[in-house]
C-alpha positions in Angstrom: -0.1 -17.0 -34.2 2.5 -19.7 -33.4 -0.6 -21.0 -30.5 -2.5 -21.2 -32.9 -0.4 -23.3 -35.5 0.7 -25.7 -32.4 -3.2 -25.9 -31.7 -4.2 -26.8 -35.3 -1.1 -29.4 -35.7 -1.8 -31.1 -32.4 -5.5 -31.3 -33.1 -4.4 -32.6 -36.7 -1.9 -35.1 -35.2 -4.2 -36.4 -32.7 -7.2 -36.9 -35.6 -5.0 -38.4 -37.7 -3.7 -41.4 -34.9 -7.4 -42.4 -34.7 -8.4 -41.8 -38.4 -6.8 -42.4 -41.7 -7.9 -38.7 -42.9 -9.0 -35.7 -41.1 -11.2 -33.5 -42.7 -12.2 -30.0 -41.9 -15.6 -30.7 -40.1 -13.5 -33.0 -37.9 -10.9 -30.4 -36.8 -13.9 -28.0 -36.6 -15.3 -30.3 -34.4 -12.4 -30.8 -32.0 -10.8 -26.9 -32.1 -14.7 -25.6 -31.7 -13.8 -23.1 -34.7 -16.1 -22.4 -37.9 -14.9 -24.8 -40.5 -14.2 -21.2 -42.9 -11.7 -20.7 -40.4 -10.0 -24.1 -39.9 -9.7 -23.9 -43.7 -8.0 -20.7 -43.5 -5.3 -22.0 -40.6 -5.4 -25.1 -43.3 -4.0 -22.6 -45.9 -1.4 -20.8 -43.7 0.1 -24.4 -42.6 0.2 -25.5 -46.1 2.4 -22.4 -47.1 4.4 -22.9 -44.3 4.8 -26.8 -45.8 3.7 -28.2 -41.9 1.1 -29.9 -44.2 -0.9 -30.9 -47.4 -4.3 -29.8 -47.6 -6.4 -31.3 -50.5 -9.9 -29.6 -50.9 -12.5 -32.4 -50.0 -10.2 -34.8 -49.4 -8.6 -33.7 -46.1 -4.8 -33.3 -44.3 -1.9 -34.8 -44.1 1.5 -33.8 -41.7 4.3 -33.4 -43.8 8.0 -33.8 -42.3 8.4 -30.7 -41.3 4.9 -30.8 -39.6 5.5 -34.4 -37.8 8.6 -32.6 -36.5 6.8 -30.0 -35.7 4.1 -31.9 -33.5 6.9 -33.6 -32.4 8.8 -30.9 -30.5 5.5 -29.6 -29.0 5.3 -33.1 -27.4 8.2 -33.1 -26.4 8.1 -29.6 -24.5 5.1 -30.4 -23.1 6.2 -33.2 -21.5 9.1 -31.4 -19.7 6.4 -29.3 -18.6 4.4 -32.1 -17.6 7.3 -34.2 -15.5 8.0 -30.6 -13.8 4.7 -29.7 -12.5 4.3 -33.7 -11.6 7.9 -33.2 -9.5 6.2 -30.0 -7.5 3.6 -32.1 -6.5 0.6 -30.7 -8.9 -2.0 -32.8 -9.1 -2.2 -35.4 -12.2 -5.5 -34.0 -13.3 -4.2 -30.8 -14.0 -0.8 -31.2 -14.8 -1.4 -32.6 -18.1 -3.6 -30.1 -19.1 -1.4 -27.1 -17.4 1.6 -28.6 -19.1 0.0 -28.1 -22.9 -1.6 -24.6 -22.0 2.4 -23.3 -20.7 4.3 -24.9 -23.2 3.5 -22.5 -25.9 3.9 -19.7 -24.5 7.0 -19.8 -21.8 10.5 -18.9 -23.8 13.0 -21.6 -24.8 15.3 -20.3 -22.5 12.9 -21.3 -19.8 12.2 -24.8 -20.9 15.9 -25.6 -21.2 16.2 -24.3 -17.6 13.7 -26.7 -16.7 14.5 -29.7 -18.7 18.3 -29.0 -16.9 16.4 -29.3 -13.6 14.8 -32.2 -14.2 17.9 -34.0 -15.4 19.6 -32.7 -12.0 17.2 -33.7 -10.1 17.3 -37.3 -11.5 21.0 -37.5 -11.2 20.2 -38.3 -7.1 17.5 -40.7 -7.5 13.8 -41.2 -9.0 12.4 -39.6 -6.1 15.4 -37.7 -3.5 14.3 -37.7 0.1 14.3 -33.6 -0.4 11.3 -34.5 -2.1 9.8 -35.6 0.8 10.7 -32.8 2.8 9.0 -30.8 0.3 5.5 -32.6 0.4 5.8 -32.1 4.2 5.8 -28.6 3.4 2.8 -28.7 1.0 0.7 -30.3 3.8 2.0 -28.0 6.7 3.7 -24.6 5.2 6.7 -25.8 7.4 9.0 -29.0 7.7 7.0 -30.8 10.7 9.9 -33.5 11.2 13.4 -34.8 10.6 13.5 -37.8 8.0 15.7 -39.9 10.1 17.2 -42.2 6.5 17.6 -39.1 4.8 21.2 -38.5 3.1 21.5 -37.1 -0.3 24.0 -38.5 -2.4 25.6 -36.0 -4.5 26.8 -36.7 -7.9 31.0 -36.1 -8.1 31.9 -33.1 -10.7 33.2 -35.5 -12.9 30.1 -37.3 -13.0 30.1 -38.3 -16.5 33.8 -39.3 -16.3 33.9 -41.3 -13.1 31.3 -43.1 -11.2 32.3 -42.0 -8.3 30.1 -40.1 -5.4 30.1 -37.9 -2.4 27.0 -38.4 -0.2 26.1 -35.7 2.1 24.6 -37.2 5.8 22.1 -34.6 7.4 23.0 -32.9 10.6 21.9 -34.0 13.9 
């Protein structure tokens, strides 16, 4: 059920950036769904105050709704950055990103939103990372990056500016 009340309030977002109303033929439309059963959803989110439904007239996201949509956003673009940092393909990262982020615990997101931070504490793009795609290509690490050193962020990161950097071995 909660898929489904992400699905209707994205789709109902999304319709309402690009129109001033969104009406239940639109989200029909868009969710491929009778319009008896985007009504139905309609009712549910009402009760649960993510929006106001008016008969004929259409929908509108109330606050709790634009928070809502605005924490599946969010999630899905931790998702997103992830499968982006292990190399997945930008055509179906997007997509991959808003089909896990539903349904992967919160437990799991934080554990990735932590790696991500992590990871960006060395650099945009750490020369581990290249080692990596070398990996993708060849199931193995073909050759030595000769400029490669990580620089580690000091425990007391967020206290001091100060670094350790790690040289590889020869």
């Amino acid at each position: 059920m909660a898929e489904a009340i992400d699905k209707y309030l994205l789709a109902i977002s999304e319709l309402l950036e690009k129109n001033l109303i969104v009406k239940t033929s639109m989200l029909a439309k868009v969710l491929k769904v009778k319009p008896s059963s985007v009504v139905d959803m309609l009712l549910k989110l009402e009760k649960e105050d993510y929006i106001i439904y008016q008969k004929y007239v259409g929908v509108r996201l109330t606050k709790k709704g634009k928070e809502k949509v605005k924490q599946i956003k969010q999630r899905t673009t931790i998702f997103y950055e992830f499968l982006k940092k292990i190399a997945v393909p930008e055509k179906f990262a997007y997509s991959d990103a808003k089909a896990i982020e539903s349904i992967l615990s919160p437990i799991t997101l934080r554990q990735m939103q932590k790696f991500l931070v992590f990871v960006g504490l060395f650099s945009p793009k750490p020369c581990f990372f290249d080692y990596f795609e070398q990996y993708l290509k060849n199931g193995k690490i073909t050759k030595k990056l000769a400029k490669c050193s990580l620089t580690i962020p000091n425990q007391e990161l967020f206290k001091s500016s100060k670094t350790t950097t790690l040289k590889k071995k020869s």
